[in-house]
N, C-alpha and C positions, 0 to 999 in steps of 0.2 A: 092436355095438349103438349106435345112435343117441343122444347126450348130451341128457340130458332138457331139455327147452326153455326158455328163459328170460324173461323179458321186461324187460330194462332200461331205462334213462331213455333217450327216445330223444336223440339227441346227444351219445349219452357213448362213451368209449371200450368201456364192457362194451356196447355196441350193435356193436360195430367184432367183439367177440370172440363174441357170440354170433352174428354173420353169418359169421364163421372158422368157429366149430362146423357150422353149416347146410352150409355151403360142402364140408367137411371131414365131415361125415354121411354115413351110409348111403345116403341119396336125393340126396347133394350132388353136387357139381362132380365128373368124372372127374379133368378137369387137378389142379383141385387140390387132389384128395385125393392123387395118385401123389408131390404134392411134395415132397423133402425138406431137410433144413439146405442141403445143397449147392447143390443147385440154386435154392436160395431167395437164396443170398448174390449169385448173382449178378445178378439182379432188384434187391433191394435195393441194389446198386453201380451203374446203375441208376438206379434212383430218386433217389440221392442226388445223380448228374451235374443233371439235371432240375431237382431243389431247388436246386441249385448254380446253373443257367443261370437258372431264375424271381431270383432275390435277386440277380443280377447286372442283370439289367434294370429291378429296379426297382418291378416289378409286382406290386402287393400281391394282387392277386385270381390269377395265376399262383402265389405266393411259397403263397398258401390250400392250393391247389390239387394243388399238391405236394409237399406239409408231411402231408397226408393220406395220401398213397401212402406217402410214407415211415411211416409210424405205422402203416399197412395191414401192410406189408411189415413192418415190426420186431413186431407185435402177432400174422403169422405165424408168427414165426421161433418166437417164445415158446411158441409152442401147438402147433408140430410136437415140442418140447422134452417140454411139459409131458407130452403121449401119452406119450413111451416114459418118464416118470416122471424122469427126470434134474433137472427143477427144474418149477415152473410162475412164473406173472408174479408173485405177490407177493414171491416170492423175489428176483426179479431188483430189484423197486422196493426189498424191505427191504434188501437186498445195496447198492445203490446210495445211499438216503440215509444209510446207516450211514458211508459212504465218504465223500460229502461234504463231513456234518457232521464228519469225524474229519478231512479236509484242509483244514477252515476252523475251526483255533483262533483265528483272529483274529476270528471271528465269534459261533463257538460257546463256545470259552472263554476264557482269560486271556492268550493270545497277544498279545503286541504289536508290528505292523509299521511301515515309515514310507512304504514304497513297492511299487509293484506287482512291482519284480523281487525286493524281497525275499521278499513273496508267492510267487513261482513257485519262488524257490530252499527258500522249506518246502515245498512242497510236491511238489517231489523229494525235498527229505528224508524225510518223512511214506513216502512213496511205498517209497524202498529200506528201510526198518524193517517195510513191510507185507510186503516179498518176505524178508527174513531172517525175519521172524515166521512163515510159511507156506511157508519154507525152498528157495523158488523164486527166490533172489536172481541175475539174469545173470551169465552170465560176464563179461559187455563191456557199457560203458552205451549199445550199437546194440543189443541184442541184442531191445528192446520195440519198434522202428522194424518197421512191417510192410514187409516186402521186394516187396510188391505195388502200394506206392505208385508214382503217376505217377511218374517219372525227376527230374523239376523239385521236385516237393513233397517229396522222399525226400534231397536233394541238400541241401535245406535243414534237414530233422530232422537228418542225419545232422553236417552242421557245428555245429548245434546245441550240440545232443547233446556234441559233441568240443570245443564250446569251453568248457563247463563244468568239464570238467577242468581249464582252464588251458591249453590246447592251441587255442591263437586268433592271430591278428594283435591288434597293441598297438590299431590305430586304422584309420579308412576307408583311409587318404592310403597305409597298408603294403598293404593290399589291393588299390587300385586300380592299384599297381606291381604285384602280383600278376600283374594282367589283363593288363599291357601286357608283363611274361615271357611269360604262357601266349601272347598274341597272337604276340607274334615268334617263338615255338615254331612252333605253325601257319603261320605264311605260311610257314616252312623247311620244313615239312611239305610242306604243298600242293607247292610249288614241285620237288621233290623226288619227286611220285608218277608211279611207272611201273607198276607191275604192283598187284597181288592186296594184298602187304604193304606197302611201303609206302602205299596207300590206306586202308590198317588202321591205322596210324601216323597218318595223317592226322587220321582218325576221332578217336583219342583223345586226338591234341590238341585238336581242335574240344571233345570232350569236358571237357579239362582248362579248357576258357576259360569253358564255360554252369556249370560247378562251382563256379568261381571267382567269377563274377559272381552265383550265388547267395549269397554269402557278403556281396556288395557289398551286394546287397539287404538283407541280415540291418543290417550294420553300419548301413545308411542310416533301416531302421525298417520296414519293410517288406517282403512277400512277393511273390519272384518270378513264383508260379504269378498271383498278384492281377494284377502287372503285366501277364505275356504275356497275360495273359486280354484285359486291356485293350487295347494294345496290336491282338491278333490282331482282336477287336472292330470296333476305329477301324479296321483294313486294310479289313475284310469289308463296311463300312456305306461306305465311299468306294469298294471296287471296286465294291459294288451301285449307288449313283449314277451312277458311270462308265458301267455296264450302261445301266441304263436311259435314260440320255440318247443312246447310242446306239440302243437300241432306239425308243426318240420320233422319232428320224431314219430309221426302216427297216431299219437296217441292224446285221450282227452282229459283235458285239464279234472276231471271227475275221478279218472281212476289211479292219480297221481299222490303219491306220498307224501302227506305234511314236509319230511325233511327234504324232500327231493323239490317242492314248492318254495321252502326256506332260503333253498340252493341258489334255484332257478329265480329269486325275487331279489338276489344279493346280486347277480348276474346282472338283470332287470336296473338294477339301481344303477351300476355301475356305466353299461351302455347308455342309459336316458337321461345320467346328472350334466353332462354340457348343456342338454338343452331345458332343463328346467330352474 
């Protein structure tokens, strides 16, 4: 039966939920009445790349734009939930302030901090007391790291994570020795490949060095995934230049001379470095 009709404020999020209803109705959407958690999660991964790419550029009217989708999609997820009776959204909102306010006694109560990583370090504590209290405490402190993270983002919780223990490099200056081990690893690698394994060998050298260098990131203040982001950015906006100034002369970036690419990318650099 069809969820009796509502009329909310318009511009509010219960405008968002009862167009999910309609949507999700007897007369609503085919697609997306069949939809379930699963296949929802990965729309909203998804969605979240998009919000991730809008806020990287900068653009507030993009950054709008898919800030919405994502609220669309989480406001989903909630109300595929709530049907089969397992929670509805007040729960999830009461469930979640109850959390926050309980991991901000420096704000909520008489907690006293002097710095933001003492901050962080309550609020691991906070955190492993919530999982002995509800008897779900990990076996390993990876064990909350989703295994589905990007390779780069996952490489960084996971050192994280390990150097809380005590289990870290003293300072930058031991880590960057680090990288120039794992480097001379790899060039023996490479150097060395002839068939199937050793190219597997190789690999996880290559491996051990983007690991390491996450870590460089960590000590320097910083996140790796942020960097390459940028990084990958600055390549993509000076090969597009490059493109297009070829393309203004006629002709295709294909049938173009390594040095005349060389030229054209020193060009590239020089026009694109104010804005990167």
């Amino acid at each position: 039966m069809e969820k009796e009709a509502i009329a909310p404020a318009p511009n509010s999020l219960g405008a968002i939920i009862a167009l999910i209803h309609r949507l999700r109705g007897e007369n609503g959407c085919p697609w997306d009445q069949k939809q379930t958690s699963q296949s929802l999660a990965v729309y909203l991964i998804e969605e979240m790349y998009e919000l991730v790419d809008a806020v990287a550029s900068g653009n507030a009217r993009a950054v709008c734009e898919e800030l919405g989708d994502v609220v669309f999609q989480v406001l989903f997820m909630a109300e595929i939930f709530s049907e089969s009776g397992a929670f509805d959204l007040d729960t999830v909102v009461q469930h979640n302030i109850e959390k926050m306010v309980r991991r901000h006694p420096h704000v909520f109560g008489e907690k006293k901090v002097t710095s933001t990583a003492a901050i962080r370090e309550n609020w691991h504590a906070i955190k492993r007391e919530e999982q002995r209290a509800n008897h779900s405490e990990p076996a390993s402190v990876l064990d909350s790291i989703p295994a589905n993270l990007p390779a780069l983002m996952r490489s960084y919780r996971v050192s994280e994570r390990a150097a809380r223990t005590g289990f870290d490099w003293n300072d930058l200056t031991e880590v960057m020795a680090k990288v120039e081990e794992e480097w001379g690893e790899f060039k023996t690698a490479v150097q060395q490949i002839r068939g199937k394994d050793s190219r597997h060998m190789a690999a996880v050298e290559f491996g051990d060095i983007i690991f390491t260098l996450s870590n460089v990131a960590r000590f320097a203040g910083f996140h790796p995934e942020t960097a390459l982001s940028a990084a990958i950015n600055k390549f993509e906006q000076r090969f597009r230049h490059m493109e297009q100034a070829f393309s203004n002369q006629g002709r295709e970036l294909e049938s173009v001379s390594r040095e005349e690419m060389d030229r054209a990318w020193e060009i590239a650099k020089e026009k694109t470095s104010s804005s990167t």
